[in-house]
C-alpha positions in Angstrom: 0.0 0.0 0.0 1.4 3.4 -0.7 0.9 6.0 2.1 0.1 9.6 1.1 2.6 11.7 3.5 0.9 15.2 2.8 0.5 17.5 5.8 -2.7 17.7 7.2 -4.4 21.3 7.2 -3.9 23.9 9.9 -6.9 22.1 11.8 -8.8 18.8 11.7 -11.8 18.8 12.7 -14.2 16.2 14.1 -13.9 13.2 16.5 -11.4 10.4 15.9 -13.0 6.5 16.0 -10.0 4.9 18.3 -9.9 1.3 19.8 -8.6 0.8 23.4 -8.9 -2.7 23.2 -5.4 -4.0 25.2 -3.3 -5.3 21.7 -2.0 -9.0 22.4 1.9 -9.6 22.8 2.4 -12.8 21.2 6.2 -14.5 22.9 8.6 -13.9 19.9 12.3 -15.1 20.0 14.6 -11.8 19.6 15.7 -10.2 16.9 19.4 -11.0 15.8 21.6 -8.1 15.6 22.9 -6.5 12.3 25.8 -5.5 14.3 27.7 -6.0 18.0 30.1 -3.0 18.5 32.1 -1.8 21.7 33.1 1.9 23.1 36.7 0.9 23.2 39.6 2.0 25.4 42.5 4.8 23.4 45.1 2.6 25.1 45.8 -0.4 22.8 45.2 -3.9 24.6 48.2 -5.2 26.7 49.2 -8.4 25.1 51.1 -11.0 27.3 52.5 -14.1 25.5 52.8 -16.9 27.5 54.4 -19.7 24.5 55.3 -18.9 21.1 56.4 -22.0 19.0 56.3 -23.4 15.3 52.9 -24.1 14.9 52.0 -20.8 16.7 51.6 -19.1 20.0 49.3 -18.8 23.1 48.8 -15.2 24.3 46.5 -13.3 27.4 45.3 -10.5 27.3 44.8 -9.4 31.2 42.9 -6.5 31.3 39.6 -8.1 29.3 39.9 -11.9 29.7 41.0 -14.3 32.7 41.3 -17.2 29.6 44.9 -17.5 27.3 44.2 -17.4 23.4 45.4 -20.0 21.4 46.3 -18.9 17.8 47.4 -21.6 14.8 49.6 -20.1 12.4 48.5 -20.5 8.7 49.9 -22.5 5.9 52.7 -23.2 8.1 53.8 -26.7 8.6 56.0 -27.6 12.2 58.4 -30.1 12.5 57.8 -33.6 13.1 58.2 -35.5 15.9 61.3 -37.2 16.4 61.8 -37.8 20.1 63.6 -35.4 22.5 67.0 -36.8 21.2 66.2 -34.2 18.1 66.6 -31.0 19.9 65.2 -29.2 16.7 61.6 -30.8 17.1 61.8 -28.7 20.2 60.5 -25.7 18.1 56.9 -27.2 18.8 56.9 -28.4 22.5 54.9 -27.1 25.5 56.6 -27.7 29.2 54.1 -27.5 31.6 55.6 -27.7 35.7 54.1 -30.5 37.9 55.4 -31.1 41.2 58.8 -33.2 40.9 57.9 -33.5 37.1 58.0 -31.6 34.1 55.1 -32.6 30.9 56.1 -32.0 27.5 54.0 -32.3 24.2 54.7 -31.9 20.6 51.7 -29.4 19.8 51.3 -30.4 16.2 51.3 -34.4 16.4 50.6 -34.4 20.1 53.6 -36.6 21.6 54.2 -36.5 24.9 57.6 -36.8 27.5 58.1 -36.7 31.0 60.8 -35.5 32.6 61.4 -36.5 36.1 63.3 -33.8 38.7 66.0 -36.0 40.4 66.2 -35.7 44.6 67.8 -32.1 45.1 67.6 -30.6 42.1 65.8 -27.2 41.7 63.7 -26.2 38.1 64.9 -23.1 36.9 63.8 -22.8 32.6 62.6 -25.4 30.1 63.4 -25.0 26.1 62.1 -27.4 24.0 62.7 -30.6 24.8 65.5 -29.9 27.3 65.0 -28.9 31.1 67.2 -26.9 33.1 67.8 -27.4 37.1 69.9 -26.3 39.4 71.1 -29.0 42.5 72.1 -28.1 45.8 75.9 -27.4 45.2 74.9 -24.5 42.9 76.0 -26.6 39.5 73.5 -26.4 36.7 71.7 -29.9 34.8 69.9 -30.5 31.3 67.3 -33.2 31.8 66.0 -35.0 29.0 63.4 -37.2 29.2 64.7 -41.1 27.8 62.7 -43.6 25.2 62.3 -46.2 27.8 60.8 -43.2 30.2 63.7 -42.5 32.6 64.9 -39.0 32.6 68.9 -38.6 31.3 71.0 -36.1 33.0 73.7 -33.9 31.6 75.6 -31.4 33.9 76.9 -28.4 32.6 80.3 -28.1 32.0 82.9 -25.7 30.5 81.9 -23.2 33.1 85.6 -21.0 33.9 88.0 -22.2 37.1 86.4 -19.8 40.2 83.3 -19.1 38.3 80.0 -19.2 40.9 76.4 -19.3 38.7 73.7 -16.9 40.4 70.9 -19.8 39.6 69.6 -17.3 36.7 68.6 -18.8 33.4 67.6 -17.3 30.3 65.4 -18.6 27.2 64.2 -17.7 24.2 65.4 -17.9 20.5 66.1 -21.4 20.4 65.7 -24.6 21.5 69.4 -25.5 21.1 70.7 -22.7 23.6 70.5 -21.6 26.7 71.9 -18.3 28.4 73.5 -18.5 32.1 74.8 -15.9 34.4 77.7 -16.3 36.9 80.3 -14.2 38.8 84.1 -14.6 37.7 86.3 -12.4 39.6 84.1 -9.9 40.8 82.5 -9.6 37.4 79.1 -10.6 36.3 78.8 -12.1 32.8 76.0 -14.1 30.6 77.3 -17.2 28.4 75.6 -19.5 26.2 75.2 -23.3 27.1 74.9 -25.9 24.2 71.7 -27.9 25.2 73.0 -30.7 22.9 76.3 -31.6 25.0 76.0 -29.2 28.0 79.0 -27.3 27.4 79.5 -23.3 28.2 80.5 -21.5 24.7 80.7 -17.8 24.8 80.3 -15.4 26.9 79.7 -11.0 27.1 79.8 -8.9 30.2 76.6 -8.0 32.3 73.4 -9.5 32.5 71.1 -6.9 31.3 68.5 -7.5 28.4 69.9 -10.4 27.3 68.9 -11.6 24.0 69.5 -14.9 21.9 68.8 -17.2 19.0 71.4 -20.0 17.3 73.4 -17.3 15.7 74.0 -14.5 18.5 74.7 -13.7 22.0 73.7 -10.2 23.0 73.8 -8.5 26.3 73.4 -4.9 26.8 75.2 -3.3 24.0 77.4 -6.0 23.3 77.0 -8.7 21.1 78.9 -11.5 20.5 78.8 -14.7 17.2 77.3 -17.9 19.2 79.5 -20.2 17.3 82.8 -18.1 18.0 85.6 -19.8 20.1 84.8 -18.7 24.2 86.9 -16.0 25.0 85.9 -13.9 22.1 85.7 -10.2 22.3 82.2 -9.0 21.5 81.5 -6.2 19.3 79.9 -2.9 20.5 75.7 -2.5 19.1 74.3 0.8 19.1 70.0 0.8 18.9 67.4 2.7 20.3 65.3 1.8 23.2 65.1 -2.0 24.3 66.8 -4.7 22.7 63.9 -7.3 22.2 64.9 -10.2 20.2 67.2 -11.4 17.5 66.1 -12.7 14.6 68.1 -14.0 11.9 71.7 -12.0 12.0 69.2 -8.6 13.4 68.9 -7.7 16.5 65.2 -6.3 17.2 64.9 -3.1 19.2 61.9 -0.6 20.3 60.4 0.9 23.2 62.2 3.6 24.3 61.5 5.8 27.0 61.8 8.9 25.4 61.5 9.7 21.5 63.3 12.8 19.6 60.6 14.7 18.8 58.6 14.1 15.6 59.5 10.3 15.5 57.1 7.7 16.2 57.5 4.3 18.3 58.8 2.0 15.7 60.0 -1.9 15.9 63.7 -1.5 14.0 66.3 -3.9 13.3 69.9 -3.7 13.4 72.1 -5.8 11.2 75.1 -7.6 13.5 77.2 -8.1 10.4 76.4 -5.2 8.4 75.5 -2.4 10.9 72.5 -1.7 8.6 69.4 -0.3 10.0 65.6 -0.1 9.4 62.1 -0.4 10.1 60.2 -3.3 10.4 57.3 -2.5 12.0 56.0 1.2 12.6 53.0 1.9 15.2 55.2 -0.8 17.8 54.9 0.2 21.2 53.7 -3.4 22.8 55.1 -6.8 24.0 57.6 -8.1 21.9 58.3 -12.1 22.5 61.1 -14.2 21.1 59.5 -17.6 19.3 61.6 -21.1 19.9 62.1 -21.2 16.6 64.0 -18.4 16.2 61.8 -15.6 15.6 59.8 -12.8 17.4 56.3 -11.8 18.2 55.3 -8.4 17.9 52.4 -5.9 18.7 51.6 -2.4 16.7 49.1 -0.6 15.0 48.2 2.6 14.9 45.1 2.3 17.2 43.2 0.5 19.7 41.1 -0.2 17.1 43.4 -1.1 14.8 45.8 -3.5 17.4 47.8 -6.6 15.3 50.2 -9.1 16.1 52.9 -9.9 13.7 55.6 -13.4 13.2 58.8 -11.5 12.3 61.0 -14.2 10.9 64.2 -14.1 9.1 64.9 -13.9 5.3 67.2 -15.7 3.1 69.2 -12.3 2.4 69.7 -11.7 6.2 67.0 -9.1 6.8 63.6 -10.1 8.2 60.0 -9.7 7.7 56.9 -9.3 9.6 53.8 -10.8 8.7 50.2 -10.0 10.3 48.6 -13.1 12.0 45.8 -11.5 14.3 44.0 -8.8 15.2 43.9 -8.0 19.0 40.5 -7.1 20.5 40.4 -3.7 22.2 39.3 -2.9 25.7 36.1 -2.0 26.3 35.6 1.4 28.1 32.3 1.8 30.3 29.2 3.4 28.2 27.4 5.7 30.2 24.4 6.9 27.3 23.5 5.8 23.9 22.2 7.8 21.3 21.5 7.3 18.0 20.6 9.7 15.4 20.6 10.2 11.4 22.5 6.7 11.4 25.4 7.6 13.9 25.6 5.7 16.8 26.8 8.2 19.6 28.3 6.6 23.0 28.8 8.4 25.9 32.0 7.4 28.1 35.4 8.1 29.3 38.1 6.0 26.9 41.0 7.1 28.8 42.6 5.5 32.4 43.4 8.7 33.2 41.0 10.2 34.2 39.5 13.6 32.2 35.9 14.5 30.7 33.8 12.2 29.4 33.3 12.5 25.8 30.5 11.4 23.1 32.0 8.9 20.7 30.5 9.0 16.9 30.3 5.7 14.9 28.6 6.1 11.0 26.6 3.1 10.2 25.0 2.3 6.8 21.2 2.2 6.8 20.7 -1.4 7.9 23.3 -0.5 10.9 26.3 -2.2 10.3 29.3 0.5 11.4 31.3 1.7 8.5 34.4 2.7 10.5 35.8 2.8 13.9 34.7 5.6 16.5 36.1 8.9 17.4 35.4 12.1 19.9 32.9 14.0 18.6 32.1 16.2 21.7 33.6 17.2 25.1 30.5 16.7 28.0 31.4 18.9 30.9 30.1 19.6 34.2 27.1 16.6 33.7 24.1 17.0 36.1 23.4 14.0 38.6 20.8 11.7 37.9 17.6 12.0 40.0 16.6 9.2 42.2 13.6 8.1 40.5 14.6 9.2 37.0 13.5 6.7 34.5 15.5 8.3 31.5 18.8 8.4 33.2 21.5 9.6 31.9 20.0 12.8 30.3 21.2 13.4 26.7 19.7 14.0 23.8 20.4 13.6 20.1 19.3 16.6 18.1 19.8 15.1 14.4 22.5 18.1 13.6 25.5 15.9 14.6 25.0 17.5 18.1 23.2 16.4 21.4 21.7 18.1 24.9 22.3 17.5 27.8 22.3 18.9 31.3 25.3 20.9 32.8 25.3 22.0 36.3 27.4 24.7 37.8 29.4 23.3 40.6 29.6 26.7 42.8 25.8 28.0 42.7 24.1 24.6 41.2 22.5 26.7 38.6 21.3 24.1 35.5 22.0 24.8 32.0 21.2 23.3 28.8 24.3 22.3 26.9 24.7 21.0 23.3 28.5 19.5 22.5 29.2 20.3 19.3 32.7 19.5 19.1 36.1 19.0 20.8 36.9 22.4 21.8 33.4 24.2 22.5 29.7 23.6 23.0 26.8 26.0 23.5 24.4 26.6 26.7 21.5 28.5 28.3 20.9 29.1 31.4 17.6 27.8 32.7 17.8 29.6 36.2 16.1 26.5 37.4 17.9 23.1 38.6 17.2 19.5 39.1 15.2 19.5 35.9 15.5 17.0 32.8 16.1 17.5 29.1 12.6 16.7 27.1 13.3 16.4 24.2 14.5 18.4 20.8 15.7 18.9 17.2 18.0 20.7 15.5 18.7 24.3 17.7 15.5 23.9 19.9 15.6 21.8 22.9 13.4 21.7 25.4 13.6 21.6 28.9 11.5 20.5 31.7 12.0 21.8 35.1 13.1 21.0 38.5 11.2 23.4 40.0 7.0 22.3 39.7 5.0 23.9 37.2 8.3 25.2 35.0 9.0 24.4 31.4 11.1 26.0 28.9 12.8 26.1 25.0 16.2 26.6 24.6 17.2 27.8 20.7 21.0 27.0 19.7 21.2 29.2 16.2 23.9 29.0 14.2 26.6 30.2 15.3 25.3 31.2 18.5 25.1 30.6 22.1 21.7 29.0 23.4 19.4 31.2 24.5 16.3 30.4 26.5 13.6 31.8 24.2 9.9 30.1 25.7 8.9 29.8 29.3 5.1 28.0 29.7 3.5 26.2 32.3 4.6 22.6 32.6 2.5 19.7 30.3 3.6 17.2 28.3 5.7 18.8 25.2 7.4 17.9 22.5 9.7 19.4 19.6 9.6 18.8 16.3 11.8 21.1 13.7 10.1 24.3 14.6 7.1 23.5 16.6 6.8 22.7 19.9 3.8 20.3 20.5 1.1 20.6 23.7 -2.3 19.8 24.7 -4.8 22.0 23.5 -7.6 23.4 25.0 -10.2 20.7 24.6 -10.0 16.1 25.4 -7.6 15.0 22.9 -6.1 17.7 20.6 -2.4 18.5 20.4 -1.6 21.7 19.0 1.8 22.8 17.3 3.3 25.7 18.2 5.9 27.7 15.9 9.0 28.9 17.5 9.8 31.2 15.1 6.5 33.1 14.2 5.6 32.9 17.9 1.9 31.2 16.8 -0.1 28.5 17.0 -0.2 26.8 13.8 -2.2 23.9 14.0 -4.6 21.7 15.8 -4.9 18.0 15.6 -7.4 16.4 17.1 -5.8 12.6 18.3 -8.9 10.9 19.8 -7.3 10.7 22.9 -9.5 10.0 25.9 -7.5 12.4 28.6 -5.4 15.1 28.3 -2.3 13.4 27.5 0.8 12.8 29.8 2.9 12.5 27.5 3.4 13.8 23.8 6.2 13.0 21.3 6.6 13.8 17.6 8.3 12.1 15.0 7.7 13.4 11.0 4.1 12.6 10.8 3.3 11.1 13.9 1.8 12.2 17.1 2.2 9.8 20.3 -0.2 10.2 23.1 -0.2 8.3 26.5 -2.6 8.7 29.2 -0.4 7.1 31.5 1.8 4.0 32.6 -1.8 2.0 33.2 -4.0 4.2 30.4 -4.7 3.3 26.8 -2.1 5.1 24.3 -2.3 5.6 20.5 -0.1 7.4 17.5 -1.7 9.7 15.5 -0.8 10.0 11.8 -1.3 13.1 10.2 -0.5 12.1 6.8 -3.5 9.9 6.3 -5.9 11.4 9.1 -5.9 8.4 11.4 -5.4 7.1 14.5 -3.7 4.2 15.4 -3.3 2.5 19.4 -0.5 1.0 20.4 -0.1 -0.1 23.4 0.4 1.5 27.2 3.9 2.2 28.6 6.6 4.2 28.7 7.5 4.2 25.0 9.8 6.0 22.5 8.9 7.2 19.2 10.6 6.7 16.1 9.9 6.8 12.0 6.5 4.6 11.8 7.5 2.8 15.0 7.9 2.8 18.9 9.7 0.9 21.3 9.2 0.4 25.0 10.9 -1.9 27.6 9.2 -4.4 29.5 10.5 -3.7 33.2 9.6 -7.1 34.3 11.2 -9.3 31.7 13.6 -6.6 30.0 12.3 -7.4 26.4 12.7 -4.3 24.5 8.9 -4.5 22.8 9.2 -3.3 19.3 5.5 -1.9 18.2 5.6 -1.3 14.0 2.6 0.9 12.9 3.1 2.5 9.5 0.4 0.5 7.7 -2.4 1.7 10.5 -2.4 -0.8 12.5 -0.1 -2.0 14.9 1.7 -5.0 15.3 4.3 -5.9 18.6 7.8 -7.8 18.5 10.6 -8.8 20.7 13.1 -6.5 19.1 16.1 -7.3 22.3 16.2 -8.8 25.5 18.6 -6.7 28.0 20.6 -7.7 31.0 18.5 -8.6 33.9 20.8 -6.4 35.6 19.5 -3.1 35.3 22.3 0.4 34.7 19.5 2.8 35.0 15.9 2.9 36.0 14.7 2.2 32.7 14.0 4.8 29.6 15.9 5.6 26.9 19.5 6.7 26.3 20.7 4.7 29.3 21.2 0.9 27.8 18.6 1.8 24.7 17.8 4.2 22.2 15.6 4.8 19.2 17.1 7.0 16.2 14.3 9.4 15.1 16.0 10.0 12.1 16.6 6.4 10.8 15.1 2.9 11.3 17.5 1.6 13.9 17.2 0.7 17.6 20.6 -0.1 20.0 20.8 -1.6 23.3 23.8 -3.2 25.6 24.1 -6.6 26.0 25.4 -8.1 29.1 28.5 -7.9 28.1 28.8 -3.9 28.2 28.8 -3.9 24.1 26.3 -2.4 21.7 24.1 -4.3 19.7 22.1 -2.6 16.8 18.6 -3.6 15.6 17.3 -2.5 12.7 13.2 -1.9 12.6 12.7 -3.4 9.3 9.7 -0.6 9.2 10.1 1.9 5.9 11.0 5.4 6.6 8.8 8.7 5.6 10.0 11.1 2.4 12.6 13.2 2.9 11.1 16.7 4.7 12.9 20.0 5.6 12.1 20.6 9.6 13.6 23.7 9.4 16.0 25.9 7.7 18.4 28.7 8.6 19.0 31.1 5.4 19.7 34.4 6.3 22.0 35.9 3.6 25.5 37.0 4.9 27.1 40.1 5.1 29.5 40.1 2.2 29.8 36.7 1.9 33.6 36.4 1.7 36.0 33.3 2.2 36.6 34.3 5.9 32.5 34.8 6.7 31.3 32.6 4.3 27.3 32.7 4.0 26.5 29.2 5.8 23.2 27.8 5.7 21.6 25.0 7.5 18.5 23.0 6.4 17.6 20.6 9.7 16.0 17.5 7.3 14.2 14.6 8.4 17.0 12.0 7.2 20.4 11.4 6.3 20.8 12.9 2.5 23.7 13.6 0.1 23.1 17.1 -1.5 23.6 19.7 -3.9 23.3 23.4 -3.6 22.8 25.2 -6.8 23.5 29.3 -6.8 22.1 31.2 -9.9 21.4 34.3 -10.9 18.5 36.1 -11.8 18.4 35.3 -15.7 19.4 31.5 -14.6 22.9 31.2 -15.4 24.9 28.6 -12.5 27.4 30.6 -10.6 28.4 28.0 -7.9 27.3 24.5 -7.4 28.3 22.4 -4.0 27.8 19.3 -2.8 28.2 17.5 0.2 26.5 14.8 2.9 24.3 15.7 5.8 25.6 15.8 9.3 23.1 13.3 11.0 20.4 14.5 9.3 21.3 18.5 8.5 22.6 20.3 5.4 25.4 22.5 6.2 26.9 24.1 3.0 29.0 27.3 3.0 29.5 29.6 -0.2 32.0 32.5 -0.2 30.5 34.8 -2.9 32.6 33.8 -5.3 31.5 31.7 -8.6 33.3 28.8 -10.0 35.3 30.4 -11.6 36.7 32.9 -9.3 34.7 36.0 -9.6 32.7 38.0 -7.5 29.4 39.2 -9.0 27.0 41.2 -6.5 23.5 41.1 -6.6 20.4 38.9 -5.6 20.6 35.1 -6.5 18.3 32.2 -6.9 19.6 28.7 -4.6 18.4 25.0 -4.9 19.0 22.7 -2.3 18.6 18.5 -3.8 18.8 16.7 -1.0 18.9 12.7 -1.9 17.8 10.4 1.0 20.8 8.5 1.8 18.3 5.6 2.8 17.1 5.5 -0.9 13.6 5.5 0.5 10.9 7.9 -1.1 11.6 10.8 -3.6 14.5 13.6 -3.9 13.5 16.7 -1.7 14.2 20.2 -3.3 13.8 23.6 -1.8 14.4 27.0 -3.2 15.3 30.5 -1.8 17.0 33.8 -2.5 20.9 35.3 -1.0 22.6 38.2 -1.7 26.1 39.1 -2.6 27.1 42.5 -2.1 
């Protein structure tokens, strides 16, 4: 069926047949989300690796998860098993501590050793197949674990005359080495032990960030061939930061605790034969890991969001290479509001672990609500009122379909309440109400209106362009609400709503809804009226396209496009109640947490987007899952424009006008003068749901013509639902 959408007249006249018979809720299962997203933390996941082998790696990530991640590598094929006499198999193995025993298993085929701690003997590190203890006399063992099940033993030898081991031992790199420290003479050095024979090979200085693999030893800023005869002088390194791994013949380095200025945290290699140097991985600032086969694991990215670890392995020309093999999840960062609006999902919350403001997060998301990019600040919220015990719409924020919101800011030295709209980073707009403990109503576009703390008080708030708010209406208290340019009440007789415009100061219309009572509450969307009489009383939708009434049913509701939702405070199904055909039909659009974050209402764990067809709501797992209605959405309509001409215009005032539409659009803006001829033409996509264009005066091609001109505004809806909207007007250029 095709719906006309005109207008009705100024009034309509005559009583309204409605039904109050209480509508039936058949049990539905829940709608499956288009989409699950997440406010996430600006501080990239900690990543802890806890084994990194030849088939792949396990990993933790502590701050979201009390279970490690097992990852497989792709298209990569480990080594077979051959027994723990074939130390290179060890690539693959997992040791895992018992008491008096140590478990090992081949990953890939699934083999399995034992190796048995003798009496007296102390575990101090496990590579691969090969176990390292410590007895009572201070000497070092390699256990091995033995075909017919015993456990061989292989003391360490080589060690100098006077040397005394401190019991530290370091792996990493290999399977085939292991690094020791020990005191000779006063001095504290790191060598490497064979774990095939047991014998001490080279050794460097110090015992600082000591790093390994089968071809070098390096220990601070020395570094040393592992094959060279012991006693060989090592050679001096220079690198930035932390040496992390070698690889190859290149020894990894990053995190440094300072950077010159300008440079970003990098993961860079440094050649031990050649001296060369050069990125491998920009964006690296996380845990780096050595793998047993002789390569690294590494984190970077240049985001939270955007969080990957990569294999760095080692090339046949010497250098080395990193490859991507998964992306790490981000933290999630608490949600405090939800808002959605012209088909941007807005969270409220604070994304730092510092501390600060909270801030509104903007994610775009195509019609059906999938996101089409990651999130990022839209708006500072400062100085946010307290929630009222009792408040069932808790927090109090409001999207306006402009690509701003409302909310409530209260003055921490007097208490005074003002109405606030975040526009962006750096500033935001308010009025003073001269009231507190009130509650944002509702709003579009620069009006928003405000309900009072003090009985009996309500008021509208106008944010022009460019302008500070400015309180502009103060009535008596009723149920309100704001649409474009008119402000909605009860009118004088049972049933009738009458529209108020806030720019001509008038009442402009009359609509009579059926309603039994003088309703309690009143909210507009396009073409539709809601009325309730209550929490208990019958409630309907009024559509003044087609001149009828429709009920729905009772409870605290929210309108959108053809469609409410309302949340069922017992079970916490979000009801979903689809009416655009005239007669209404109810759904299980979400279930929420049994846990309650609020007292119930919208923009605390749900929320409606007036401007599209979408509903979100958190799960229990503090994410955000999105919903689309599946209901169609009205023609594109201007709710109100903003076209004064500008002085001049000239490229630093440019003339700027804003058309607050109904939907998301993409646009043109046509400029012409009086006989016709094109001057300028823009184009451009709607913030939320508003045109914003800006035109210096100046035609296409560089001159400046005064006098009066003729603009178009297209506006496509971005939804592809319903016809092109145009609108005309005059500007001046003088």
């Amino acid at each position: 069926m095709t719906r006309s959408r005109r207008l009705a007249a100024l009034a309509l006249g005559g009583a309204v047949a409605l039904s109050y018979a209480a509508l039936s809720l058949p049990a539905h299962a829940a709608d499956t989300p288009v989409a699950v997203t997440q406010l996430s933390m600006n501080r990239p996941a900690e990543v802890r690796y806890l084994w990194a082998g030849a088939s792949g790696f396990r990993y933790w990530l502590p701050e979201s998860s009390s279970q490690p991640v097992w990852v497989d590598y792709d298209g990569v094929t480990p080594p077979a098993h051959a027994g723990p006499d074939d130390l290179a198999t060890g690539t693959d193995v997992i040791n895992t501590r018992g008491t008096g025993t140590v478990s090992q298993q081949h990953r890939s085929t699934g083999a399995t050793a034992t190796v048995t701690l003798p009496e007296g003997q102390t575990y101090k590190a496990a590579a691969g197949w090969s176990v390292l203890t410590q007895d009572t006399a201070g000497a070092l063992h390699i256990l091995r674990a033995a075909a017919d099940g015993t456990t061989r033993d292989l003391p360490v030898t080589g060690l100098p005359s006077g040397a005394e081991l401190t019991g530290t031992v370091v792996t990493g790199g290999s399977v085939r080495r292991a690094a020791v420290v020990y005191r000779l003479d006063g001095t504290v050095r790191t060598g490497l032990v064979d774990l095939a024979d047991g014998t001490l090979g080279v050794s460097v200085p110090g015992s600082t960030t000591v790093t390994f693999n089968d071809r070098w030893l390096v220990v601070g800023n020395l570094a040393v061939r592992a094959d060279a005869a012991p006693g060989t002088a090592p050679a001096t390194v220079s690198y930035l930061g932390d040496a992390l791994a070698v690889v190859g013949d290149a020894l990894l380095s990053g995190n440094p605790e300072f950077l010159p200025a300008g440079q970003h945290p990098e993961l860079r290699a440094l050649s031990l034969t050649t001296g060369e140097k050069h990125t491998v991985l920009t964006d690296s600032h996380g845990a780096i890991a050595p793998t047993l086969d002789g390569g690294a694991l590494a984190t970077a990215g240049p985001l939270s969001t955007d969080w990957h670890i990569h294999r760095v392995t080692a090339t046949a020309d010497g250098g080395v290479t990193a490859t991507e093999v998964l992306t790490v999840p981000p933290n999630r960062a608490h949600i405090d509001g939800l808002m959605l609006s012209g088909g941007t999902l807005l969270m409220r919350g604070n994304t730092t672990s510092v501390g600060g403001y909270d801030q509104v997060h903007a994610m775009p998301l195509d019609p059906a609500g999938r996101p089409l990019g990651p999130h990022t600040p839209r708006a500072n919220v400062l100085n946010v009122s307290p929630c009222l015990a009792g408040d069932a719409a808790c927090p109090q924020v409001e999207a306006l379909g402009d690509g701003r919101f409302a909310y409530l800011s209260t003055d921490a030295a007097t208490g005074a309440e003002s109405v606030a709209v975040g526009a962006d980073l750096t500033s935001y707009a308010s009025a003073a109400t001269g009231d507190a403990n009130g509650r944002i109503g509702t709003g579009t576009g620069r009006y928003v209106l405000y309900n009072g703390g003090t009985p009996g008080v309500q008021k509208v708030a106008d944010f022009r362009r460019g302008a500070d708010g400015e309180i502009v209406l103060s009535r008596p208290r009723t149920a309100a609400a704001i649409w474009g340019q008119r402000l909605w009440t009860p009118g004088s007789t049972q049933g009738t709503v009458v529209a108020y415009d806030l720019k001509s100061n008038r009442n402009v219309a009359t609509v009579n809804t059926g309603a039994p009572c003088t309703p309690s509450d009143i909210q507009a969307v396009n073409t539709w009226l809601y009325w309730s009489c209550g929490a208990s009383g019958p409630a309907g939708v009024y559509d003044r396209a087609a001149g009828r009434a429709i009920a729905v049913p009772a409870g605290q509701a929210r309108l959108a496009d053809g469609w409410l939702v309302r949340e069922n405070r017992t079970t916490h199904e979000l009801l979903l109640t689809d009416f655009h055909t005239g007669t209404a039909t109810t759904r299980t659009a979400a279930v929420l947490p049994a846990t309650d974050r609020d007292t119930g209402g919208n923009t605390g764990r749900w929320t409606v987007d007036r401007f599209g067809g979408n509903l979100a709501h958190l799960t229990a797992q503090g994410q955000v899952a999105i919903v689309t209605a599946g209901v169609p959405t009205s023609p594109l309509a201007q709710m109100e424009a903003q076209t004064d001409a500008a002085p001049g215009p000239t490229t630093a005032e440019p003339w700027q006008p804003v058309w607050q539409l109904s939907k998301p659009s993409t646009w043109t803006l046509t400029l012409s003068t009086a006989s016709g001829t094109v001057a300028r033409t823009l184009t451009g996509a709607s913030a939320d749901a508003a045109v914003r264009a800006s035109w210096d005066g100046l035609w296409s091609d560089g001159r400046r013509v005064t006098g009066s001109y003729t603009w178009k505004l297209t506006a496509r809806p971005r939804d592809g639902q319903g016809p092109d909207l145009t609108v005309t007007g005059t500007t001046s250029v003088n």
